[in-house]
C-alpha positions as CSV (number, residue, x, y, z in Angstrom):
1,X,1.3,-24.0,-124.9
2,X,4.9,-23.1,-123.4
3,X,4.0,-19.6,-123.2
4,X,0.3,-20.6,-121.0
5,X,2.1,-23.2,-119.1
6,X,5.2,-20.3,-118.1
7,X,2.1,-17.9,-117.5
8,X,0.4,-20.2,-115.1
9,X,3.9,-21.2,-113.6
10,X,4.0,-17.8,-113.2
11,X,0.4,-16.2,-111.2
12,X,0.7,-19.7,-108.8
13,X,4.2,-18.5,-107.8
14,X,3.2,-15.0,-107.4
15,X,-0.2,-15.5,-105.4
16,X,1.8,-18.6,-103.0
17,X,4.6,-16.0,-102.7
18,X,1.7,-13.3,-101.7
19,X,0.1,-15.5,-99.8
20,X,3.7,-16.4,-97.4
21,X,4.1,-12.7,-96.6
22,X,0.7,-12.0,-95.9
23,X,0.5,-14.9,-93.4
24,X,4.0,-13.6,-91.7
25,X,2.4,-10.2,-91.5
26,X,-1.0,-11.5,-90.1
27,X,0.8,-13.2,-87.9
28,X,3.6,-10.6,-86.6
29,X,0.7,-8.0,-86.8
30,X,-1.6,-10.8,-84.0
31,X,1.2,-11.2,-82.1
32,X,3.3,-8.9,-81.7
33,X,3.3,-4.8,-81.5
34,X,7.0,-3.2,-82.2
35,X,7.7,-0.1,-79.9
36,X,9.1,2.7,-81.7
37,X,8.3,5.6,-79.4
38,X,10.6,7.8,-77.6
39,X,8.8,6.8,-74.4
40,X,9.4,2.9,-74.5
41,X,12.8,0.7,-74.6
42,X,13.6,-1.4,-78.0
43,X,12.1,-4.5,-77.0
44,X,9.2,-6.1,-78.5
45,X,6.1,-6.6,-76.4
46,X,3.3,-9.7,-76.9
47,X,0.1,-8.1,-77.6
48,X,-1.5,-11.1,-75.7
49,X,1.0,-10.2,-72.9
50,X,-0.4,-5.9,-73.0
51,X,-3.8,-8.1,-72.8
52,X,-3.1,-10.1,-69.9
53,X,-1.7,-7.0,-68.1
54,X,-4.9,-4.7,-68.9
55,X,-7.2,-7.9,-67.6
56,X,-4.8,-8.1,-64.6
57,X,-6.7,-5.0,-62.8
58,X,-11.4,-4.6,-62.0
59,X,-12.4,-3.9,-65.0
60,X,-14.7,-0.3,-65.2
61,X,-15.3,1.6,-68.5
62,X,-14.6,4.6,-70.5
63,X,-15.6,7.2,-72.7
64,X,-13.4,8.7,-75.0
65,X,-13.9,12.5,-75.8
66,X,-13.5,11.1,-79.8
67,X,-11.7,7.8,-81.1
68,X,-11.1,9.8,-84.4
69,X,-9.7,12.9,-85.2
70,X,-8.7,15.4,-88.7
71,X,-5.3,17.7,-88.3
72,X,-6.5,19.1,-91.8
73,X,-3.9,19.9,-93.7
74,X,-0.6,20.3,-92.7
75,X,2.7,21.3,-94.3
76,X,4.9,18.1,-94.7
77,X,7.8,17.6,-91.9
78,X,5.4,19.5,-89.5
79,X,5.1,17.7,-85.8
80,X,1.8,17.5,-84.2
81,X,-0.3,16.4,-81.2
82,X,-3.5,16.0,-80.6
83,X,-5.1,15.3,-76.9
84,X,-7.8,12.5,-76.6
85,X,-9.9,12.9,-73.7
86,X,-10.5,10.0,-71.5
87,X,-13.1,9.6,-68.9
88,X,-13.6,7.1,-66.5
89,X,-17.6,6.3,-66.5
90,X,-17.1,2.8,-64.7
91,X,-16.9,1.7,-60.7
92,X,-13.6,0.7,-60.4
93,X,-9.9,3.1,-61.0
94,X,-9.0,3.0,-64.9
95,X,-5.7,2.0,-65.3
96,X,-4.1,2.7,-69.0
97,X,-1.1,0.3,-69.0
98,X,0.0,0.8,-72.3
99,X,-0.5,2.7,-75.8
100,X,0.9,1.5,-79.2
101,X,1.0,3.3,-81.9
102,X,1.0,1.4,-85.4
103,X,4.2,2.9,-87.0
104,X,7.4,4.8,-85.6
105,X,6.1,8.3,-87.1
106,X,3.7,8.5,-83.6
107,X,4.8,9.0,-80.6
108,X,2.4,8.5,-77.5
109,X,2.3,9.7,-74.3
110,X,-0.9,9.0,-71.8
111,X,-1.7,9.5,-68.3
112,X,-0.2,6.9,-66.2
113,X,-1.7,7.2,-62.8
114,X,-5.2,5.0,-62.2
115,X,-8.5,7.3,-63.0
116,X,-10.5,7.4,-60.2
117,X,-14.6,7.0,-61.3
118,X,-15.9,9.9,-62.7
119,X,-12.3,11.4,-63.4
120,X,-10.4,12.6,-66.7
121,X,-7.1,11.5,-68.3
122,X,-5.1,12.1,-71.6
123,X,-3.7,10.3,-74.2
124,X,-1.7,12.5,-76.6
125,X,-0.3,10.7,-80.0
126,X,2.6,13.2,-81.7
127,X,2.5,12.8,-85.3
128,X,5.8,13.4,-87.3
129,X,4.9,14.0,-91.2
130,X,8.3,14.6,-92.4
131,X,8.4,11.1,-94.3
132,X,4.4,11.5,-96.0
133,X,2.6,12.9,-98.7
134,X,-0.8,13.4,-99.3
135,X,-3.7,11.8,-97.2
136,X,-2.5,9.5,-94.0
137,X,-4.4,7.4,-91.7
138,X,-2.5,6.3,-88.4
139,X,-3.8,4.9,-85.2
140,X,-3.0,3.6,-82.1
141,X,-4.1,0.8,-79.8
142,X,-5.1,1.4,-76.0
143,X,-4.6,-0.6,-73.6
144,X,-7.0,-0.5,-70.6
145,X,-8.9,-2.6,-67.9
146,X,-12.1,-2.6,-69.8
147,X,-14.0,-5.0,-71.5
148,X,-13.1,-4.4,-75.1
149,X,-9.1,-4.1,-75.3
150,X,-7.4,-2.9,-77.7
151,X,-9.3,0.4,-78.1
152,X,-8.3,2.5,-81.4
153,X,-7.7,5.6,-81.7
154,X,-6.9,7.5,-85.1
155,X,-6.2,10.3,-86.6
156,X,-5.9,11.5,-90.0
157,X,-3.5,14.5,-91.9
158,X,-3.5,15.6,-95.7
159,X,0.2,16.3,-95.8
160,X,1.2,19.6,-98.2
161,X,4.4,19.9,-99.8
């Protein structure tokens, strides 16, 4: 009876304790989006606020050359980039006011003058594998005057020794 009792004790403490972090994360991951790029400052940004700033300009649309994307496989500590294409299929300029990668291993980079309609612009994500093994699947969130915001963007690697 001690030993069921001790086991019980022991699942409700485990699945309240799983529970806790899982809220803190759902709720850091909602509202906010660390910056760990070599092209932004150490500060922590609102996501609602990289909302508020996308909504702040005509909204338009855009077409993404692909919103997923294989390096293959790569030999582990290996850096690389890949170019997504971005075209501007709406009425009004596209302005790209921020991309945010979802760990410190990618570094973005993105056109920051407005797309005219009709135009092209780039968003490169740099992908450090020195710290993986195996399979990976990273992404990134866009930032953008259009309807839908975030846009992802991923990319995948099977990391070789």
């Amino acid at each position: 009876m001690k030993r069921i009792l001790g086991l019980s004790l022991l699942a409700v403490l485990t699945l309240a304790s799983c529970k806790k972090n899982e809220a803190a994360e759902t709720s850091t991951a909602t509202t906010t989006t660390e910056q760990k790029d070599p092209f932004a400052d150490d500060r922590v940004v609102k996501q609602s606020d990289l909302v508020s700033e996308a909504k702040n300009h005509a909204e338009t649309t855009l077409a993404l050359s692909e919103p997923d994307f294989n390096f293959g496989k790569i030999k582990k500590g290996d850096v690389v980039e890949h170019v997504y294409e971005v075209t501007n299929t709406g009425k009004n300029p596209l302005i790209i006011s921020a991309v945010k990668p979802g760990c410190g291993c990618t570094a973005p980079d993105y056109t920051k003058d407005p797309i005219m309609p009709g135009q092209k612009g780039q968003i490169t994500l740099k992908f450090d594998s020195t710290n993986f093994d195996g399979i990976v699947y990273k992404s990134a969130e866009v930032y953008a005057n259009v309807a839908q915001v975030p846009i992802e963007i991923r990319f995948s690697a099977d990391i070789q020794p």
